[in-house]
N, C-alpha and C positions, 0 to 999 in steps of 0.2 A: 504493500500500500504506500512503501515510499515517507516521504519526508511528513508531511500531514496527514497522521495517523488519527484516523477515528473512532472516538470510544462511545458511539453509536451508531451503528454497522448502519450501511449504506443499505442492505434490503430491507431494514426494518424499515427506514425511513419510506421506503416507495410504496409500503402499504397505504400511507395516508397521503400516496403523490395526486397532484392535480387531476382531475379526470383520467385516475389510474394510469397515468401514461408512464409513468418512472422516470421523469426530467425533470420536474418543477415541485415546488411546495410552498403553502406560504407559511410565515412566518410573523410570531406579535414576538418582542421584545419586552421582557417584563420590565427593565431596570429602565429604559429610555422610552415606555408604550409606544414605541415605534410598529404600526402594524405593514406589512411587505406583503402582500397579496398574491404575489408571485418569485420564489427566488432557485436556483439550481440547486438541487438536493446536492450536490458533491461538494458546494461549497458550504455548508453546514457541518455544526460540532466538529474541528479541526483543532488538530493542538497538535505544533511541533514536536517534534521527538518524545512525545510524551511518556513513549514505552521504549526509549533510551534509542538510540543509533541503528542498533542492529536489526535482523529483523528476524530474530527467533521467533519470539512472543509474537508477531504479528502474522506468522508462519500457523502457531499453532492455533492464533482465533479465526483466522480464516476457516481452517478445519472444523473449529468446532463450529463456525457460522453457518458451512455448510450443511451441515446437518441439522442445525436448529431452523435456518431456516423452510427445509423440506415440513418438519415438522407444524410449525404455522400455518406455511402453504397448506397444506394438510388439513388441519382444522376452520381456516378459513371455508377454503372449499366445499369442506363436508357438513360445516356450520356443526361441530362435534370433535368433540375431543376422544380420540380412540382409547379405550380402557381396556381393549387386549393386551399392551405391552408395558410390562411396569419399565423396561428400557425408554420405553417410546417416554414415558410418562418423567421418567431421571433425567434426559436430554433434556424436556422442558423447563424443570424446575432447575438443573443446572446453569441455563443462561437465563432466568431470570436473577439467578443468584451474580450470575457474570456480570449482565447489567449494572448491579449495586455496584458489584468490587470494581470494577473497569471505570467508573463514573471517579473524577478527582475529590469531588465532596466525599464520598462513600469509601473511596478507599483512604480516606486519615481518618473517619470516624469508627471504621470496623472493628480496630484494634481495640477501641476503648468499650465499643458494646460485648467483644468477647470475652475482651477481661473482664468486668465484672459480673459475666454468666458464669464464666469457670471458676472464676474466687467462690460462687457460690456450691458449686459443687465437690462432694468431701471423693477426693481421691486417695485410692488406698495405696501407700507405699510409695510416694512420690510428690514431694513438696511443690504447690502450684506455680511457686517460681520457677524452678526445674521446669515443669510442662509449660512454660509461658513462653520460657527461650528457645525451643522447641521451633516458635514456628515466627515468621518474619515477613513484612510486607514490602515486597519488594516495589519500586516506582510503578506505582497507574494499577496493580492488582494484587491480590493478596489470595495467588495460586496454589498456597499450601495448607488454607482453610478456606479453601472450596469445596472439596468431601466432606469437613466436619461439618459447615453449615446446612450443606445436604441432609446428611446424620440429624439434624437437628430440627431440619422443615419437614420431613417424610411423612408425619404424621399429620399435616395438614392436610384435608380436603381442599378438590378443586372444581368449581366450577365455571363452564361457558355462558357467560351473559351477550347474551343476543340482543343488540340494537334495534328495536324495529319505531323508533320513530325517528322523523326529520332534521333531529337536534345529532351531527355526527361524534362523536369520540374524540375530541385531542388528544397530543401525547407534547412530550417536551424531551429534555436534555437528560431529564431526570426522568423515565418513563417508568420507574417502580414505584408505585405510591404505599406507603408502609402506614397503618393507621389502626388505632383499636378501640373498637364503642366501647366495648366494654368497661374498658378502665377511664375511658374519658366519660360514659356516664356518672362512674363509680367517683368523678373527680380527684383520678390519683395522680399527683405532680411530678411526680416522677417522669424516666424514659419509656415510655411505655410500650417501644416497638421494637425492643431485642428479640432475636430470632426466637427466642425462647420463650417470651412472654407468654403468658395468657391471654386468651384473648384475640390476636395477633389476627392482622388482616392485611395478605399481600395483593393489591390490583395491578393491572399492566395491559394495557389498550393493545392488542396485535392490528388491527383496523381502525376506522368507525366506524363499523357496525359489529366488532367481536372483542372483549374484553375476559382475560383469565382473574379468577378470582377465588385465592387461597385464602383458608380460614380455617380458627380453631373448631369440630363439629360439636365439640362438647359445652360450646360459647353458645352457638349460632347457628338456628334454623335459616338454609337459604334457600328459597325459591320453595319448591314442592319434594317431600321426601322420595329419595331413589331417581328420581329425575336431575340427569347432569347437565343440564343446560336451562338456564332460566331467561326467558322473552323479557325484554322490556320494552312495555308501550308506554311508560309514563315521565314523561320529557324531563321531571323536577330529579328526575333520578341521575338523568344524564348529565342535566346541569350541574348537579351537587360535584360530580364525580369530576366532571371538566374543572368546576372549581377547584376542588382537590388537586388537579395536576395544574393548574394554572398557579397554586401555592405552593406545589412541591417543586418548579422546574428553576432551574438554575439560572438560566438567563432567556433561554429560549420556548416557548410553547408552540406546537406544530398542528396542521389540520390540512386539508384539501380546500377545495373551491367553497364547499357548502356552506364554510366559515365564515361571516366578515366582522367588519373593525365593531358594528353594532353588537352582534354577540359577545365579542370579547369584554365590548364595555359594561355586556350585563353583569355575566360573571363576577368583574373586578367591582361593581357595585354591590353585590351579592355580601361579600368579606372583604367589602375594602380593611377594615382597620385590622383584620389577619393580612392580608400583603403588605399592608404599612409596617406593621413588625415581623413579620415572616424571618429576616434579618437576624433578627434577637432570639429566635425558637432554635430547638432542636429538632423536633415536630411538630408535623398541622395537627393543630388543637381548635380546628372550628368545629360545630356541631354536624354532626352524617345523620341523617333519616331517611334512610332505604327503604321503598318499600317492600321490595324481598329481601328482607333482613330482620329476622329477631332475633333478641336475646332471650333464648333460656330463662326461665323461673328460677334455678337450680343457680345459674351463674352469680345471676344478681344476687346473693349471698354469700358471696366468699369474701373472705376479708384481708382489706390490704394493711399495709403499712408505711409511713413514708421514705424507707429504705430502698426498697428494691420493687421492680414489680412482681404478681405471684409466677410463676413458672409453670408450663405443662410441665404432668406427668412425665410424657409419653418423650418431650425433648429432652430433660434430665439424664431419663435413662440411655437414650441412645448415644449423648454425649459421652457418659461413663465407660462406653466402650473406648474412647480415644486413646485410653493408657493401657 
């Protein structure tokens, strides 16, 4: 990929290209509300050398783009995420994992949300400092806790939310949005969106009209039980969500033709004074009312503290396996 290496793959982008043609996209600038109606996908998210000179690393996301991107294709297509291959299903959840770590903001924060998940976990016969030095982030990703975080999301459910009205999908710079009702109803001040937490809610636009949407099952009834894809006809949904990435994205927020400058100004009127301090956050802490979303009776009970937030079971344990 040469000198201006991008740490948000050129096909993802073309999902949300202009009249599907794979040239163009437009583009609102959060920091300058500069809206660009039209501008060439290749000149988007560009950072020099960011993954150093050489072009090992660039060698081997290629590979794994290739293959992730089949997989989208895939479910775009079939408007269905295939549940015969737990492979098929680890590619997926591997580059959204890549996503984070590949993104500059994400990868200097990583270190800090896994260290104190593993402080929290009592290992046997190996002092957490010992297992901390263990592993290292190298410039632009942090390749050597990419399986453990794997290890640690498995246990989330996923489901296909399907677009079906007029209002399309953004995405941004930042296209994984990390978010949890549950602790922000609970009003816990804390971090609330370590891989591990409770709670925990991963989204990520592949289209505008297909969004994957990982969640704790034992949080959050989503859509209809046993059914892996949930319709959306109700616009306030999509809105909420758009806002969400219009608050999550770094400098850029992305969309096709169906977008214009009007939309975007709803949105940012939507939570203005969350983008006014967006800046000052660790995470968006605006209000989320999904309609196909509840919480659990059972969840709303558990009790926090303002330490840490609570932890799944299900990720503790699998982390233990790491020594």
């Amino acid at each position: 990929m040469g000198k201006e290496n991008q740490y948000i793959p050129e096909f993802y982008l073309k999902n949300f290209s202009i009249k599907n043609k794979n040239q163009e996209i437009g583009v609102f600038n959060v920091d300058t509300e500069e809206y660009l109606p039209k501008v060439e996908i290749k000149t988007q998210i560009q950072n020099p050398y960011f993954f150093g000179k050489g072009c090992i690393i660039e060698e081997w996301l290629e590979n794994v783009e290739t293959t992730t991107e089949l997989c989208f294709t895939d479910i775009i297509f079939c408007n269905a995420i295939p549940q015969f291959s737990r492979r098929y299903f680890k590619n997926i959840t591997y580059y959204v994992l890549l996503f984070e770590l590949r993104n500059p903001i994400e990868a200097k924060s990583v270190d800090k949300a896994l260290t104190q998940l593993l402080s929290e976990i009592p290992f046997e016969g190996k002092e957490f400092s010992d297992f901390k030095s263990s592993y290292d982030i190298p410039k632009g990703i942090n390749f050597s806790v990419l399986d453990k975080s794997l290890d640690c999301l498995k246990d989330l459910k996923t489901k296909l939310i399907i677009n079906k009205t007029k209002v399309p999908f953004l995405t941004s710079d930042r296209p994984v949005i990390k978010y949890n009702q549950l602790l922000r109803n609970l009003n816990f001040q804390g971090d609330s969106t370590t891989y591990g937490a409770k709670g925990l809610q991963l989204m990520i636009p592949l289209s505008p009209n297909h969004l994957l949407f990982f969640y704790d099952n034992k949080v959050y009834k989503v859509g209809d039980a046993g059914e892996p894809r949930v319709f959306i006809e109700n616009e306030s949904d999509i809105k909420q969500l758009n806002a969400l990435m219009l608050l999550n994205a770094k400098e850029s927020v992305y969309f096709n033709e169906n977008t214009d400058n009007k939309c975007i100004s709803e949105l940012k009127e939507l939570f203005i004074e969350n983008i006014k301090g967006k800046s000052f956050k660790n995470e968006i802490r605006n209000g989320l009312n999904l309609s196909f979303v509840k919480i659990k009776p059972t969840a709303q009970k558990i009790k926090i503290n303002s330490k840490s937030s609570p932890k799944r079971d299900e990720a503790l344990s699998n982390m233990k396996y790491w020594c």
